[in-house]
N, CA and C of each residue as an Amber inpcrd file, in Angstrom:
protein
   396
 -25.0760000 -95.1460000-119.3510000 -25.5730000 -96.5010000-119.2950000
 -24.4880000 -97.4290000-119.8660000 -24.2730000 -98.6610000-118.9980000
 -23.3360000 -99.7870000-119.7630000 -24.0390000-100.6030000-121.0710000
 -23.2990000-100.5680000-122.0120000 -23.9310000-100.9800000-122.9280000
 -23.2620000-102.2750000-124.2050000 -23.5830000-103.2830000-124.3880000
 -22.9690000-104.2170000-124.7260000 -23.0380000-104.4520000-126.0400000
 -22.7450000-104.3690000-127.3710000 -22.8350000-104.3440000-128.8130000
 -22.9530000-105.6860000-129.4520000 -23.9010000-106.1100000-129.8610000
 -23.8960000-108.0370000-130.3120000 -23.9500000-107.7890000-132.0250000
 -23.1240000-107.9900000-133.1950000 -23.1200000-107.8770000-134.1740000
 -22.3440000-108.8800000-134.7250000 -22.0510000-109.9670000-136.0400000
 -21.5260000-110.6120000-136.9880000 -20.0080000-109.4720000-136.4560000
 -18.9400000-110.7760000-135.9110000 -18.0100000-110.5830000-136.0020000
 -17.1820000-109.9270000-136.6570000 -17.2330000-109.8160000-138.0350000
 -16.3400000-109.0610000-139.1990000 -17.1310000-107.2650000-139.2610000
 -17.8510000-107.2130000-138.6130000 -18.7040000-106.0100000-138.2170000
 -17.8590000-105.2610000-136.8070000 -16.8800000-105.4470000-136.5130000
 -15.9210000-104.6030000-135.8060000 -15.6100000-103.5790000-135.6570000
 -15.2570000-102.9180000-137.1380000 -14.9240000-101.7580000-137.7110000
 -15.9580000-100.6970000-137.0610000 -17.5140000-101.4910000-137.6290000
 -18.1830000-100.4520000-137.6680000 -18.7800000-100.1360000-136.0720000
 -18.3180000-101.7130000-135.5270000 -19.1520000-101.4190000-134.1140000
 -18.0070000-100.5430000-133.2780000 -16.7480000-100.2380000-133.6340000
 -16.0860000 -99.2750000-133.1600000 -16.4860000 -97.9520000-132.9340000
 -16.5460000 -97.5440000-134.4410000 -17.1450000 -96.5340000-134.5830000
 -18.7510000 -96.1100000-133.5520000 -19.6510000 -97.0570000-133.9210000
 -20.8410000 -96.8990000-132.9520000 -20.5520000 -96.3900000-131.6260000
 -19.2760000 -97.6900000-131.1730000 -19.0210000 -97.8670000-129.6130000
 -18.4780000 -95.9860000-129.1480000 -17.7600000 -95.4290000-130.1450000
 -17.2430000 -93.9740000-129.5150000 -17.8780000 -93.0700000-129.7900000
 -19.0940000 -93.2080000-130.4900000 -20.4930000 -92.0880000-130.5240000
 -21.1380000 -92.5380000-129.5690000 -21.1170000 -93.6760000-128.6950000
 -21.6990000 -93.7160000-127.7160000 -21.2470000 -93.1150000-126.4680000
 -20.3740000 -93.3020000-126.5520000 -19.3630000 -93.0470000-125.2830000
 -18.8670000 -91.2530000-125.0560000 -19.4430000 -90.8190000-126.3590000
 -19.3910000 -89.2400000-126.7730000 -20.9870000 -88.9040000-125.9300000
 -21.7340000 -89.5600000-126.2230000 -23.0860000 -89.4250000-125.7340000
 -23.3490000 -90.0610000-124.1820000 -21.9360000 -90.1060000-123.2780000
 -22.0630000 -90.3790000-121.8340000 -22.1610000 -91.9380000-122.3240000
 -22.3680000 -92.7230000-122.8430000 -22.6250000 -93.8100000-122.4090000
 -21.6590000 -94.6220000-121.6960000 -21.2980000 -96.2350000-121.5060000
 -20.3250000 -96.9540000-121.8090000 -20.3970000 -98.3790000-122.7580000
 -19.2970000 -98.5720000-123.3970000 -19.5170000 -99.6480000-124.0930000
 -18.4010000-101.1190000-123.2420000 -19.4410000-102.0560000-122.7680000
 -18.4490000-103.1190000-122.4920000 -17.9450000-104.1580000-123.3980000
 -18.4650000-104.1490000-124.6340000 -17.8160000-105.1640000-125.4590000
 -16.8770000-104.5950000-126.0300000 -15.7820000-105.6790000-125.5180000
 -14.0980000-106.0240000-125.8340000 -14.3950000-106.6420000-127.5580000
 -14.7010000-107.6010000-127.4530000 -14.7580000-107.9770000-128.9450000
 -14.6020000-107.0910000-130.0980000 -15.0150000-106.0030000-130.1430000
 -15.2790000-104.5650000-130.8110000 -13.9110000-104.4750000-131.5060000
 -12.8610000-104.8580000-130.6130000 -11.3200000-103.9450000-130.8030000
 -10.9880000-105.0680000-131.3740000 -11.6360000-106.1160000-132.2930000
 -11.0650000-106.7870000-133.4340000 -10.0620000-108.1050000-132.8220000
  -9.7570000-108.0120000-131.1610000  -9.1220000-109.0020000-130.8480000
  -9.5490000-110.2820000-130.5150000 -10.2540000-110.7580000-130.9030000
 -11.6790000-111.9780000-130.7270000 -11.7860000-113.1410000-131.8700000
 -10.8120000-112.6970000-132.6870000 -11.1110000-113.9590000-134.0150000
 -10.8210000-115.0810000-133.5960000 -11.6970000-115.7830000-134.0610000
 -11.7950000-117.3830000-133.8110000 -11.1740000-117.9100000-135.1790000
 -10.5980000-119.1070000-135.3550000 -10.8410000-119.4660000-136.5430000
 -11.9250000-120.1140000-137.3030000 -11.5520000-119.7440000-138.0910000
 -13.2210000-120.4690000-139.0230000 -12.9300000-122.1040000-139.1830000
 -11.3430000-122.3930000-139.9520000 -11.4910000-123.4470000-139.7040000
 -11.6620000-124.5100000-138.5020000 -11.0040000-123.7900000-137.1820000
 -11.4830000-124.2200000-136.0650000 -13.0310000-124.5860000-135.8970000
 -13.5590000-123.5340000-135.7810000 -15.8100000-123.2930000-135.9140000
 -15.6270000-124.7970000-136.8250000 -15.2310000-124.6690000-138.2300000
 -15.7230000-125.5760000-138.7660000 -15.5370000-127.0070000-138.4970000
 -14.3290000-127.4720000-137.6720000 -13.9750000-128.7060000-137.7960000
 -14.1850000-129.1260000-135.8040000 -14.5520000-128.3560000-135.5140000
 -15.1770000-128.9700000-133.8280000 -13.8170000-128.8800000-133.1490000
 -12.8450000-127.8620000-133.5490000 -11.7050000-128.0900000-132.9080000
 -11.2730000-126.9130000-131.4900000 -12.3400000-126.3260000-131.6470000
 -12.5760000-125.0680000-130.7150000 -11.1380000-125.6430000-129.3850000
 -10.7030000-124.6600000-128.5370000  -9.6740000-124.6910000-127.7680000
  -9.7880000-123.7880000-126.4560000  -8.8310000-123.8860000-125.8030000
  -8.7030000-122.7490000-124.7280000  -8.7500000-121.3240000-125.1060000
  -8.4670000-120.6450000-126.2170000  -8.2470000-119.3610000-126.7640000
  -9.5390000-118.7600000-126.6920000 -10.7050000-119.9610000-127.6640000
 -12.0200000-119.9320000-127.8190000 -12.4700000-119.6760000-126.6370000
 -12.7600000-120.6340000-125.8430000 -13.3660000-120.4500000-124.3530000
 -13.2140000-119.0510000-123.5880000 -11.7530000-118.3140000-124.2600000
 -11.5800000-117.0450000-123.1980000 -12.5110000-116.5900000-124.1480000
 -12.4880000-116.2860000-125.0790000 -13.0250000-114.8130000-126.1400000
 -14.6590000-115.1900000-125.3870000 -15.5520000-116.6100000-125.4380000
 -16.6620000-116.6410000-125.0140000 -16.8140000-116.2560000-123.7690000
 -16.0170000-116.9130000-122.5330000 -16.2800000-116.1670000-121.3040000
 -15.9470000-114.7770000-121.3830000 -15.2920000-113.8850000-121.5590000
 -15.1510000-112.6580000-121.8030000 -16.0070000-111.8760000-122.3390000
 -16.8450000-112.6560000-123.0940000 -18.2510000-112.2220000-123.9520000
 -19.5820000-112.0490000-123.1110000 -19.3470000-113.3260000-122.4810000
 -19.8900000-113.2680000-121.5710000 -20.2070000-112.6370000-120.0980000
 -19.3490000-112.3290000-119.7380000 -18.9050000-111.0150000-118.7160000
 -19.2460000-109.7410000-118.6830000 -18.7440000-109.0730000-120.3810000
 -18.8210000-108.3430000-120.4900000 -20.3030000-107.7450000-120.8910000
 -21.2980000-108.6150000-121.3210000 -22.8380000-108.6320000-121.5050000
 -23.5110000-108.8270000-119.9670000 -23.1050000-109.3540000-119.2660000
 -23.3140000-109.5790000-117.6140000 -23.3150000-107.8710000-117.0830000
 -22.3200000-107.4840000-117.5530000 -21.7960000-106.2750000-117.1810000
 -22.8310000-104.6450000-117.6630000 -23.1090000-104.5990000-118.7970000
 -24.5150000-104.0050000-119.4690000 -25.9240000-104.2110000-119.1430000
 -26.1900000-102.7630000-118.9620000 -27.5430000-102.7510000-118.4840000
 -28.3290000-103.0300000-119.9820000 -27.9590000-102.8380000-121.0310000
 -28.6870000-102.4160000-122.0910000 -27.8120000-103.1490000-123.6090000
 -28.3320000-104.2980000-124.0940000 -27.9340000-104.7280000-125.3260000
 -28.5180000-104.6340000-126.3380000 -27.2210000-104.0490000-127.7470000
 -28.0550000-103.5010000-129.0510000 -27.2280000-104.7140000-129.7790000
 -28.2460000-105.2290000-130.5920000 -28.2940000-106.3440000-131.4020000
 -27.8150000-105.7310000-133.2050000 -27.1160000-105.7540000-133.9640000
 -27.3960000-105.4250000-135.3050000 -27.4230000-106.4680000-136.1470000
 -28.7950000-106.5490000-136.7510000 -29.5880000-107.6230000-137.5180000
 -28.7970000-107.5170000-139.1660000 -28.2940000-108.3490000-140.0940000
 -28.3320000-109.0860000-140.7880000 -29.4590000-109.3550000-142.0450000
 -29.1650000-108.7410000-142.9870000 -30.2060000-109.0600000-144.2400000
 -30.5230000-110.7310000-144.2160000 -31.6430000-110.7080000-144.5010000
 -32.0180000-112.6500000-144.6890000 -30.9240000-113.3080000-144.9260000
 -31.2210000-114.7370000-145.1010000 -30.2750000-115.4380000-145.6490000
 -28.6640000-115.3240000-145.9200000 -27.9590000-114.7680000-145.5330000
 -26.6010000-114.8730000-144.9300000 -26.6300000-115.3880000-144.1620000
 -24.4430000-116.2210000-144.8310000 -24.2900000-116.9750000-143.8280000
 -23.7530000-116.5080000-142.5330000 -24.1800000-117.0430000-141.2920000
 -23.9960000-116.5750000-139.9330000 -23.4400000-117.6890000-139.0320000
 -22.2840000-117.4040000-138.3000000 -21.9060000-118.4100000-136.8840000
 -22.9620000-118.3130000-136.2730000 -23.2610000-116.8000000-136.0920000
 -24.9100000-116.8670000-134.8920000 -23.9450000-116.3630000-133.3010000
 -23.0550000-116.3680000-132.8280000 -22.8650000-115.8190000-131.9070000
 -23.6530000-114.4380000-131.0040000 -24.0470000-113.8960000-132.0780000
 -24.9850000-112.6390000-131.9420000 -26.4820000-113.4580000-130.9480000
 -26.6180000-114.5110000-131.7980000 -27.8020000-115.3160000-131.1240000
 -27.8270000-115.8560000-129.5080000 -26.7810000-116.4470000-129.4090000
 -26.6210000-116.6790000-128.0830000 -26.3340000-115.5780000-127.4540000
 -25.8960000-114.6080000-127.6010000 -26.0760000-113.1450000-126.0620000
 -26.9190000-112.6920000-126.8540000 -27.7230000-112.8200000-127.3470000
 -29.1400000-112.2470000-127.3580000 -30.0620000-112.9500000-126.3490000
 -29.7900000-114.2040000-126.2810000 -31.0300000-115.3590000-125.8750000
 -30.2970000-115.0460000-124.2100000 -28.8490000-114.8880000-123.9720000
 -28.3560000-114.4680000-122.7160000 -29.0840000-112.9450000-122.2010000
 -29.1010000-112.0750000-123.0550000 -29.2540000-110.7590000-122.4530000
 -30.8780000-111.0270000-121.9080000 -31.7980000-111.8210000-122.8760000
 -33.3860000-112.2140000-122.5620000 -33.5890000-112.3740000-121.2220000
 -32.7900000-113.7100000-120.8650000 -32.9610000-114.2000000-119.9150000
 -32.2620000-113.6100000-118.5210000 -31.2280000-112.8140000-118.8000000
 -30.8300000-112.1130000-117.6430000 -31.3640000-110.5400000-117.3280000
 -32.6560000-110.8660000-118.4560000 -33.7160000-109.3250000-118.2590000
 -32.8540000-107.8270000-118.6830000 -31.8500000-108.3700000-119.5480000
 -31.7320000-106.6870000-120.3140000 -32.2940000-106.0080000-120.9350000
 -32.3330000-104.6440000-121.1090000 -32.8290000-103.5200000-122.0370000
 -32.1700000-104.1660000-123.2870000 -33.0060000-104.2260000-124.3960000
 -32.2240000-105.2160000-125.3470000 -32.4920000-104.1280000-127.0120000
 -31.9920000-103.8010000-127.9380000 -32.5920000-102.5730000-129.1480000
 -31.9930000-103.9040000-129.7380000 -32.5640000-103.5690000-130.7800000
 -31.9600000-104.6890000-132.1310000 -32.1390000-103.2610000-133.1210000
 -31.0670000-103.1220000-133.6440000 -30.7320000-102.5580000-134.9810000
 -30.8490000-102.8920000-136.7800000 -31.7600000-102.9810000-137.5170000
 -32.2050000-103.2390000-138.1510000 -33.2950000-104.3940000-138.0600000
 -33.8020000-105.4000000-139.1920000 -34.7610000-105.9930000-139.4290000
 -34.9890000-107.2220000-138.0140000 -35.6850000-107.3450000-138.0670000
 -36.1230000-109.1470000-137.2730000 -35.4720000-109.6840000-138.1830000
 -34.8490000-111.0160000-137.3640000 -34.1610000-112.2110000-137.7300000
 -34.6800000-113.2670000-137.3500000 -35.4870000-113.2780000-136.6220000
 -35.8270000-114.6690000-135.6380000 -36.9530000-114.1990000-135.0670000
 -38.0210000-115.1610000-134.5190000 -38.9700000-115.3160000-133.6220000
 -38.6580000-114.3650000-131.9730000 -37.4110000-114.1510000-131.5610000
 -36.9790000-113.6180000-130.7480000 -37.1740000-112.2390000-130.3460000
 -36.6300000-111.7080000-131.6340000 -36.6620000-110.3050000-132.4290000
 -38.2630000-109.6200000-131.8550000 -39.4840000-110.6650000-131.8530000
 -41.0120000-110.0730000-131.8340000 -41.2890000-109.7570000-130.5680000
 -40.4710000-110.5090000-129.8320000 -40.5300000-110.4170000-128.1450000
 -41.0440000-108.5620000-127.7490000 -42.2210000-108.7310000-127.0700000
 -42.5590000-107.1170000-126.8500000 -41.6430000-106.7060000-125.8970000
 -40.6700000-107.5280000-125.2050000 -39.3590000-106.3570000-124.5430000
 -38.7330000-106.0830000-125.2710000 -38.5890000-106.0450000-126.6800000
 -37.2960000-106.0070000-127.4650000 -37.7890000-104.0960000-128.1550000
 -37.0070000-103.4850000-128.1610000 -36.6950000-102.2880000-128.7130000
 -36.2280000-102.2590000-130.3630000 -36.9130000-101.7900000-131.2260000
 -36.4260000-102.0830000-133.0170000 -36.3070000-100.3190000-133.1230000
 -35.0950000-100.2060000-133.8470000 -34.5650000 -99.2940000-134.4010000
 -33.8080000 -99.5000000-136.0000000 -34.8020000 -99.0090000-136.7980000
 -34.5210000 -99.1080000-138.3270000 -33.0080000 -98.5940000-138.4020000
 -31.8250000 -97.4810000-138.0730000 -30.9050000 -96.6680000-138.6120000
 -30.0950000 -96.5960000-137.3170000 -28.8400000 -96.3330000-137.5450000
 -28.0390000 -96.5080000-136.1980000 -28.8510000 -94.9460000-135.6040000
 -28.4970000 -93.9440000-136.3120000 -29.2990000 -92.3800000-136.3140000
 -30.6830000 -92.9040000-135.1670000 -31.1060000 -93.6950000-136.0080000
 -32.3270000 -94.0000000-134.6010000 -31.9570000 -94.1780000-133.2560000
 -30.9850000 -94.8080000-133.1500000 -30.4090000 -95.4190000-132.2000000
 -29.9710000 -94.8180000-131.4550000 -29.3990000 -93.4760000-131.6410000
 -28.3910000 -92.4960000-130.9760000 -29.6520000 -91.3200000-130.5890000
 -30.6200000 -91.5450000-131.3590000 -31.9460000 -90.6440000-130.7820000
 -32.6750000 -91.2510000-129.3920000 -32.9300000 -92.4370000-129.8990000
 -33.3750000 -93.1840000-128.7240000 -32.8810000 -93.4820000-127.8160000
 -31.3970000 -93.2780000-127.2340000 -30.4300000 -93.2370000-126.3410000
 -30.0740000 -92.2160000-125.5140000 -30.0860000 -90.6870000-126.6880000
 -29.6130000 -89.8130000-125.8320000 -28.9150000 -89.9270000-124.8470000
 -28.5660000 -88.8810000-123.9140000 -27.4770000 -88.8920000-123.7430000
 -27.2810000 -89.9560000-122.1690000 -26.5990000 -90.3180000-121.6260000
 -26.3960000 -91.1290000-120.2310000 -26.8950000 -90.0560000-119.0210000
């Protein structure tokens, strides 16, 4: 199954790791972002100065979630601070009717949606997947 990874940016590392236990388990992973080449700047985010660089990493984000049958979300303890990028290809994968897991807690009103799949532990995750 193609499968698209939506997690807090600085979460790379680990969505690497995820991405090649998946891919051990037949799957595929289409998010590029994963391989750490995607940083935006912050002071950019912060000052409205976003650019052409920006626009690729989003269309590319975008593509590559187009591209997945199946998006896993990893949720965020309360109150941290968040860009939210995770939010928008979530609200994308909704509406373009993906298989959608969110990995840890609800974050949002979104999260309750009865298409949405909740998996407490990545371990869950790799159970509930089995193999492609």
């Amino acid at each position: 199954m193609n499968i698209y990874l939506m997690a807090k940016y600085h979460r790379f590392p680990e969505m690497k790791v995820i991405a090649r236990i998946l891919e051990t388990m037949g799957h595929h992973v289409t998010s590029r972002w994963i391989w750490g080449e995607h940083q935006a700047s912050d002071a950019a985010i912060g000052t409205g100065t976003l650019g052409a660089l920006e626009a690729h990493f989003a269309q590319e984000d975008i593509d590559n979630l187009l591209a997945a049958e199946c998006c896993i979300g990893f949720s965020e303890p309360l109150r941290t601070p968040s860009r939210g990028g995770r939010f928008v290809e979530l609200g994308m994968a909704i509406i373009a009717g993906k298989r959608i897991i969110v990995v840890g807690g609800a974050e949002n009103v979104f999260h309750a949606l009865p298409q949405i799949e909740h998996c407490t532990t990545v371990d869950l995750l790799y159970t509930l997947l089995g193999t492609a």
